[in-house]
Structures are given as C-alpha cells and as structure tokens.
C-alpha positions in Angstrom: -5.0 1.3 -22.3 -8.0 3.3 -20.7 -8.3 1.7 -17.2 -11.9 2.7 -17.3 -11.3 4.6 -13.8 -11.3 8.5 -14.6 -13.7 10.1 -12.5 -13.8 7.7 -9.5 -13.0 9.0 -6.3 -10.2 7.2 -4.3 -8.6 7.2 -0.8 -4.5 6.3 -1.0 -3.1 5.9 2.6 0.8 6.4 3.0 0.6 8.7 -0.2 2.8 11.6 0.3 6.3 9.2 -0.4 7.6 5.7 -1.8 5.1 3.4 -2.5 1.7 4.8 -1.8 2.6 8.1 -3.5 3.6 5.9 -6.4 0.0 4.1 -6.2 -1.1 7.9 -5.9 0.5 9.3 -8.5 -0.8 6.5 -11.0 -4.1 6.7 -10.1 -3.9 10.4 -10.8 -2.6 10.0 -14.1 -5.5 7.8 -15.6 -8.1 11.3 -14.2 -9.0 9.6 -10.7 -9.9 12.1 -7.7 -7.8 11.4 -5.1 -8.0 11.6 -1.6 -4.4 11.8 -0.4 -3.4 10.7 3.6 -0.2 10.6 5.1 1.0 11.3 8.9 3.6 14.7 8.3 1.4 17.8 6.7 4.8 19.4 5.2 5.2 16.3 2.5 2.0 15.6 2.6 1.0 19.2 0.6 4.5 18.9 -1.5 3.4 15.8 -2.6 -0.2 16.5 -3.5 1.0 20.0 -5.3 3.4 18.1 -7.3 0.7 15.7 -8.2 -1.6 18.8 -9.3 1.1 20.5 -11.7 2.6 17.2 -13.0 -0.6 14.8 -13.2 -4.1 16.3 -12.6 -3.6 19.6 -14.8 -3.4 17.0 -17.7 -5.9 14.3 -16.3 -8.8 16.1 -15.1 -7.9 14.7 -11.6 -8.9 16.5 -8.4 -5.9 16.1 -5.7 -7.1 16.8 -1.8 -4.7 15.7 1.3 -5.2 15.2 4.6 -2.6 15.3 7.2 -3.8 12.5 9.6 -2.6 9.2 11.1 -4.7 7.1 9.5 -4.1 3.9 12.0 -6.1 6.1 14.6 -10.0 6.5 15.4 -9.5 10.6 15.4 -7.9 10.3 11.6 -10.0 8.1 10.5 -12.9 10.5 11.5 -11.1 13.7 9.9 -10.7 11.7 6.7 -14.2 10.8 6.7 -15.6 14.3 7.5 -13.9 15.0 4.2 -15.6 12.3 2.2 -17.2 9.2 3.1 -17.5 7.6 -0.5 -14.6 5.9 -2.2 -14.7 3.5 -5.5 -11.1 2.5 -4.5 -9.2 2.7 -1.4 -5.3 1.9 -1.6 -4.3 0.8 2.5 -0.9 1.7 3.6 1.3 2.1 6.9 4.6 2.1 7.4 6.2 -1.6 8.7 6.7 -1.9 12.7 9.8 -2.6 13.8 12.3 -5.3 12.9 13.6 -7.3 16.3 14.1 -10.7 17.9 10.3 -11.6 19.1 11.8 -12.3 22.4 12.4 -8.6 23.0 8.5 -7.6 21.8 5.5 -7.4 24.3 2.2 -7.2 24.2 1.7 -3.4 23.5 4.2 -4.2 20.4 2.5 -6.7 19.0 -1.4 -5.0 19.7 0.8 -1.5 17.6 1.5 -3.6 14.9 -1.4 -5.6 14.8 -3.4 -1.6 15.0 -1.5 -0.4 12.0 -1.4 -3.4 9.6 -4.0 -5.5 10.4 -7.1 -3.9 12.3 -6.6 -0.1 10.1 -7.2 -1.7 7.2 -9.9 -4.1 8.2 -12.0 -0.7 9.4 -11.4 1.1 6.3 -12.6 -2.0 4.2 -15.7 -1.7 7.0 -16.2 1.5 6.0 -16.5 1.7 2.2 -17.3 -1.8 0.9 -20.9 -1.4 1.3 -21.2 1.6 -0.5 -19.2 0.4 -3.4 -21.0 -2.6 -3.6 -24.5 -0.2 -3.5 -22.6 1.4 -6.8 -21.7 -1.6 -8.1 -18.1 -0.9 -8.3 -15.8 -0.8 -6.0 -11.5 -1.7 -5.8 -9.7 -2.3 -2.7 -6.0 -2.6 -2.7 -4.2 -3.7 0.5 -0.3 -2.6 0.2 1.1 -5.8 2.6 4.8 -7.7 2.0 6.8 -9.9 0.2 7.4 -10.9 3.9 3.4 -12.9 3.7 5.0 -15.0 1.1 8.2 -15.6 2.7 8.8 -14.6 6.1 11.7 -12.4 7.5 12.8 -13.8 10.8 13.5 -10.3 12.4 10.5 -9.1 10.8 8.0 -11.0 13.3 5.7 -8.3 13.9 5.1 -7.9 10.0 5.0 -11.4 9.6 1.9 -12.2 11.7 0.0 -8.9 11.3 -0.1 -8.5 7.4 -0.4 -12.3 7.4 -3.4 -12.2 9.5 -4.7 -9.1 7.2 -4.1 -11.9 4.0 -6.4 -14.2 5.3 -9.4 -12.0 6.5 -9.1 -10.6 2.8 -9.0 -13.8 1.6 -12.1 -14.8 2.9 -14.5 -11.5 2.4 -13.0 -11.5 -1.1 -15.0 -14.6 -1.9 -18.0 -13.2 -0.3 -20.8 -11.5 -1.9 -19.4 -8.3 -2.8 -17.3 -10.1 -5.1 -20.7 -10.3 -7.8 -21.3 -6.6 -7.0 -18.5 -5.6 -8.6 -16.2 -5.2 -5.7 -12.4 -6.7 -5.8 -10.3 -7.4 -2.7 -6.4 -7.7 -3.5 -3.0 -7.3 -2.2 0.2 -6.3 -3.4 3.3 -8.1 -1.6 6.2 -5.7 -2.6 9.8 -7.0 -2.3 13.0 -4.3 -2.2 11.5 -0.7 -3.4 14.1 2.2 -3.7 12.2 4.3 -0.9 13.0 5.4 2.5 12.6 2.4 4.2 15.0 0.5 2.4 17.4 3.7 2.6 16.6 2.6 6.6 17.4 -0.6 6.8 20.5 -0.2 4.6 21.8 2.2 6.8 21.5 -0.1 9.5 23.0 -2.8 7.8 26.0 -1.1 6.9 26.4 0.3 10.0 25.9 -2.9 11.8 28.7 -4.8 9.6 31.3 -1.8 8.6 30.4 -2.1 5.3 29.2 1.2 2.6 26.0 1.7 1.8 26.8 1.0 -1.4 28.0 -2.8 -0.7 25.0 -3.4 0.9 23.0 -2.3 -2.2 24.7 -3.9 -4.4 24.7 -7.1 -2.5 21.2 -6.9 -2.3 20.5 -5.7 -5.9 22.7 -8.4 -7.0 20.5 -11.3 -5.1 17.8 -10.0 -7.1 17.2 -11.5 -10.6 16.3 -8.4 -12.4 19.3 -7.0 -10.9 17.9 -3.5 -9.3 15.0 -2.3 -6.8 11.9 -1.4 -7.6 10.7 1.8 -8.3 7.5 3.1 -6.4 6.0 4.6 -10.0 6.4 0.8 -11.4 4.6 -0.4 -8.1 1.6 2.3 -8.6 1.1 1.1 -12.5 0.5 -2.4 -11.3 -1.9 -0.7 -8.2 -3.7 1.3 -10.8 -4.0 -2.1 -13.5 -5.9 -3.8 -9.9 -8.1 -0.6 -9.7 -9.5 -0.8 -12.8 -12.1 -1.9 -14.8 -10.3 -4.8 -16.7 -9.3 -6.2 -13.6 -12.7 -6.8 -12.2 -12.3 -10.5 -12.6 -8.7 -10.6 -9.8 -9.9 -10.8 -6.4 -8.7 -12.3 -3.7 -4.9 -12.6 -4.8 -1.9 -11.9 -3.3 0.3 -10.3 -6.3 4.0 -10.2 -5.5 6.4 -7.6 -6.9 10.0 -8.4 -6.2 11.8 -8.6 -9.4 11.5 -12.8 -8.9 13.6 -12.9 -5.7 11.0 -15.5 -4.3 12.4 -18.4 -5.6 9.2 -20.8 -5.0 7.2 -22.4 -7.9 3.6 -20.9 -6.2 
C-alpha cells in the first residue's frame, strides 16, 4: 500500500533507539524526510546513518538529526532553527521513574509532567497551525498502555500521559480536524527495547530470579506470547501518518499483544 506520505517532512522525537527509531525508520521507508531528535549525539548519528544506507538510498528520503533534549526550551529552539514546518510530528520521551507516590515531590512530579505532558503540548503548539494552513497535517503522541490500565508504581506516568490523553482528546475534535489534521496516540504495552531490558533487570535483581524467568514470565502473560518489536510499532505509526488514515483522530490505539483484558 502507498501511504500517500513520500515527500512530507517529519519530526520523530526519541528516534535514535526502540520505539521512536522504529516510528523513524518506517516513516523513512515509505520516502518521508525526516527530522531525527534524540538526547545522546553518538546514537543519534548511528542511527540516522543506518537509516540513510538501509532506508533513504531506496526511498528518496532525506535523514537529518539533531542531538537535543527535546523536553527543554533551548532544544526545542535548536530543532526549530533547523526547520520549523512539519506534516507529521511523532512525540516521544523516555518514561519517569517507577516509585511509591509517597516517595515523589513536587519537582518529580512538575519533571514528569515537563517531559510527557507539557513537551508534547508545545510541539503540537508549534506545528498544528501550519499543517492545518497546508491542509494536512499528522500528529502522533507515543503515550502507554499504562493510560489504559494503570501501573501502581508507575504514578508519575500514569497522571502525566493521562493528562496529555485528554488535552488531545479535546483539540482533536476541534477545527483542525476538517483541515486535514489528525491527533492520535499510540499506548504500547511490553516492546523489546531498553527500557524493558531496564526494568527486567531490576526485577530479577529484586527477586533472585534470571533475566530470563522474568521474560518468560512476562512473555508468557501475554497472549501473543512474545514482546513487541519497535519495527512492528513504527508500521502501525506510519499507517496513522498517512493519507488513508485521515478519517482516525482522536483515538487512543493500544499495542500490547491483547494483554489488556477489557472489552473497551
């Protein structure tokens, strides 16, 4: 299927590993430019070179990176002194913290709130307008399976991204929505990516028990029986950013291999 996308510019966030490099990489294999963003220059330019050889060479696709912390004022300035104009921009940051909410104060919460909340909202501030001027435009907010059901030591994830899902809930259903701009989110569950590599680690360690147990436990509490895989995550980003899609906005689309076990 031609997503009807080749030739658009986009801004992934989180893009040089796991999940946003795998929204990357797709995006980059159906010819879109893409602006690349992640905090650690080293991975950042691995990333974006192995992007080049494997994906744009083929595609069409123009690959550019820049090594900034996008949940701050000064990287959000460098990324727009490199370009201003997106037609899809794929938010991303890495989790806060899990923890008993007794332990977190204030400045905790206002971090997490800054990275997965408020970052996003000023992105969307920033480029909505002009894709609704163009009359196209895709924004894709990476969020957490954690919106649909809630983690209890994952209290600072919970109310942030929760609070991002319902101020995209509502401008989704404003009037960009008939000027061709979308508004989604992807909720993913258990990914094979670093952070899951984290917090196994930490399980394991915290209950004497291999790696291995642990993943198998989990995988086995899954009904597809395995993680995820960031490329399979980026396919379904790249299905949201394009064309045929333009009638999705507004949803909260949850990747987890079925472990929610709720009818809605």
């Amino acid at each position: 299927m031609d997503l009807g996308i080749k030739g658009t510019w986009a801004l992934v966030c989180g893009a040089s590993k796991g999940l946003g490099h795998g929204c990357a990489q797709a995006l980059v294999a159906e010819g879109v430019n893409v602006l690349m963003v992640a905090r650690g220059a080293p991975a950042l330019e691995e990333a974006a070179a192995h992007l080049r050889t494997r994906y744009a060479d083929a595609s069409g696709a123009q690959v550019l990176c820049c090594a900034q912390d996008i949940t701050t004022a000064a990287g959000r300035a460098a990324v727009w002194a490199l370009r201003t104009d997106f037609d899809i921009v794929v938010t991303n940051a890495g989790g806060p913290p899990p923890g008993d909410f007794r332990d977190w104060d204030r400045e905790a919460w206002i971090q997490a709130l800054d990275a997965n909340m408020l970052t996003p909202i000023e992105l969307i501030k920033a480029t909505v307008d002009g894709m609704a001027a163009r009359g196209f435009g895709r924004i894709v907010n990476i969020t957490s399976s954690a919106v649909k059901s809630p983690i209890d030591i994952l209290g600072l994830s919970n109310g942030a991204r929760s609070g991002l899902t319902g101020f995209v809930a509502g401008v989704a259903r404003s009037s960009l929505a008939a000027r061709g701009v979308t508004l989604n989110n992807l909720l993913p569950g258990k990914f094979d990516t670093d952070r899951i590599a984290a917090t196994v680690g930490a399980t394991a360690a915290r209950t004497g028990r291999s790696v291995d147990e642990v993943r198998q436990q989990q995988q086995a509490h899954i009904p597809v029986g395995r993680y995820g895989t960031p490329a399979e995550f980026g396919q379904v980003c790249a299905f949201l950013c394009s064309r045929q899609a333009g009638y999705i906005t507004g949803q909260n689309v949850l990747l987890d291999g079925g472990a929610f076990g709720g009818t809605f």
